[in-house]
N, C-alpha and C positions, 0 to 999 in steps of 0.2 A: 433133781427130781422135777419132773411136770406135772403143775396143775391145772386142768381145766378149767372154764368157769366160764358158763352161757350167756354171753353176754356178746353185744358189738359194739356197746360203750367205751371209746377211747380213753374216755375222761375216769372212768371210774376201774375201768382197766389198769391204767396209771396210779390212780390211788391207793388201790388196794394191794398192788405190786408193790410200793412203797411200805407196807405194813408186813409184808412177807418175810420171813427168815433168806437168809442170803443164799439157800441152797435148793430154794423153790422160784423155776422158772412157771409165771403165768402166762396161761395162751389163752386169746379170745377164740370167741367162733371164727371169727374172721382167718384168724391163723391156724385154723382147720379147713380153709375152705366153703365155710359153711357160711355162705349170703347171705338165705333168706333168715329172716327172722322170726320165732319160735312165736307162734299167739298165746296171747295170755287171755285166756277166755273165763279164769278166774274169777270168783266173784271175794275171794280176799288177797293178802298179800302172801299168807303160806302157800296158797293153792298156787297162785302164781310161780312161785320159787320154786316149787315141786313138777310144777308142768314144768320147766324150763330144764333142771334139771335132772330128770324122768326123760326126758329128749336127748338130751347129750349123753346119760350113763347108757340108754338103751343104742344109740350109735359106737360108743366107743368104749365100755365096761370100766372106764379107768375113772382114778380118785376124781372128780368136779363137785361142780359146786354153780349153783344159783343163787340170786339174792331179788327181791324185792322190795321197794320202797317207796312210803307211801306219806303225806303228808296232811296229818289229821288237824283239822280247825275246829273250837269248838263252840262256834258261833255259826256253823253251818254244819252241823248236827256228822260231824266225822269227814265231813266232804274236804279236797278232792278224795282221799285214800287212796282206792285201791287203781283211781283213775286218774293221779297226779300226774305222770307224762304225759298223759294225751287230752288232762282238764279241756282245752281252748280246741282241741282235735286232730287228728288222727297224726297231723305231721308234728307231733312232741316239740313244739317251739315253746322254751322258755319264757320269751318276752310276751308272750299270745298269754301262756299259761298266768304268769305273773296279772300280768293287767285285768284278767279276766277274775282272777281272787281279787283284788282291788277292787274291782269293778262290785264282787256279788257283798263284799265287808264294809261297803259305803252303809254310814247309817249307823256301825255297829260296833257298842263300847269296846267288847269281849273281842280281845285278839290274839287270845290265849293257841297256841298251837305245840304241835309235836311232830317231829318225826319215827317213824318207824322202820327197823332194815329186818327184815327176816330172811334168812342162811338157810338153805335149805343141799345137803350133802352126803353125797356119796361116799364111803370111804372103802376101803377093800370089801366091796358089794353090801355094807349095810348105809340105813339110812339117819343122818345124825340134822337138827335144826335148832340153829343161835338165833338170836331175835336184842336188838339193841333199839333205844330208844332217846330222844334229850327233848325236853320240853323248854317251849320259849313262847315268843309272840311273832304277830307278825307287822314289821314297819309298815308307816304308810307310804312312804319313796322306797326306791330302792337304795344301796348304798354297796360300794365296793367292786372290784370287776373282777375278783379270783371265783375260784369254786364252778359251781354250774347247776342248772335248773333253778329249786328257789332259795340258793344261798344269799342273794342281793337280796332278801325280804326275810330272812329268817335271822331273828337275834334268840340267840340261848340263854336259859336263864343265867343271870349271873354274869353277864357279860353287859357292857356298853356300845357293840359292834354287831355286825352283821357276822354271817360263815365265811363271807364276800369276801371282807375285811382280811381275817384269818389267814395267817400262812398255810400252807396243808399240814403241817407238822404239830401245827395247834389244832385246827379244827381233827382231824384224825384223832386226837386225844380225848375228845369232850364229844365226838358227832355220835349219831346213832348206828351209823355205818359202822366206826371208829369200836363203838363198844359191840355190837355185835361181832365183827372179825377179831376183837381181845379174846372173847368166850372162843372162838373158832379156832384162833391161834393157837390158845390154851390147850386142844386138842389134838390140835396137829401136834403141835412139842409133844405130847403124851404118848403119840406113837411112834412106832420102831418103822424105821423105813431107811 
């Protein structure tokens, strides 16, 4: 069986492929054809996941799926959220992005952060959304070269490491992504297909 999923993320394409039952093939946009990229004009992360996904069910009626993610600090009253890709601008550079949280948390005890994935899903034409979360801080260096975006700066609570750090087979267990696609999973198993 194939599932879509709005996205041109290779990295998280691959991730979340890895969390899938063995008998679900994922396709990106990419592997539809589909280039440009969907704007997310959103002013949260549901909204976003909904637009994304509201774009791919209305192109191709079949089971997909969008996700959004956002990384709330709360020493900068929620920020980046809903603009964690593109914090530093428009070309979603990582290192831009990172530096530029370093940059605005100079100063500042509270390094309290979280991320959030919200699931937003189509399934035989209704509409279903998971939502996962993991709370941590954020280091002052970075640490570790796995993962992507801000897993080099993000430690979970209860850990000693970064996401960095983490093999995927760990962090996938404990991430926000990780727990949102468990609910999601949870779903999929539930139905008959």
């Amino acid at each position: 069986m194939e599932l879509l999923f709005a996205s041109h993320n290779i990295n998280k394409i691959a991730e979340i492929q890895q969390m899938l039952p063995s008998g679900i093939r994922l396709k990106g946009l990419s592997d539809l054809g589909w280039e440009t990229p969907i704007p997310e004009t959103g002013e949260t992360l549901e909204a976003n996941a909904w637009i994304k996904a509201e774009a791919l069910f209305q192109k191709t009626a079949a089971n997909c799926f969008a996700d959004d993610t956002g990384l709330v600090v709360e020493a900068l009253d929620g920020a980046p959220g809903v603009y964690s890709a593109r914090y530093a601008g428009p070309e979603k550079d990582a290192s831009l992005n990172m530096a530029k949280l370093h940059k605005e948390l100079q100063n500042k005890t509270n390094r309290k952060a979280k991320f959030v994935t919200v699931i937003a899903c189509f399934w035989a034409g209704e509409k279903h959304q998971f939502i996962g979360e993991v709370h941590g801080e954020i280091l002052e260096e970075a640490q570790g070269n796995k993962g992507f975006g801000y897993d080099p700066i993000f430690m979970p609570e209860g850990y000693r490491i970064s996401f960095a750090e983490m093999e995927a087979s760990e962090k996938n267990k404990i991430s926000h992504r990780g727990r949102a696609f468990q609910a999601f999973l949870e779903f999929i198993n539930s139905q008959t297909f």
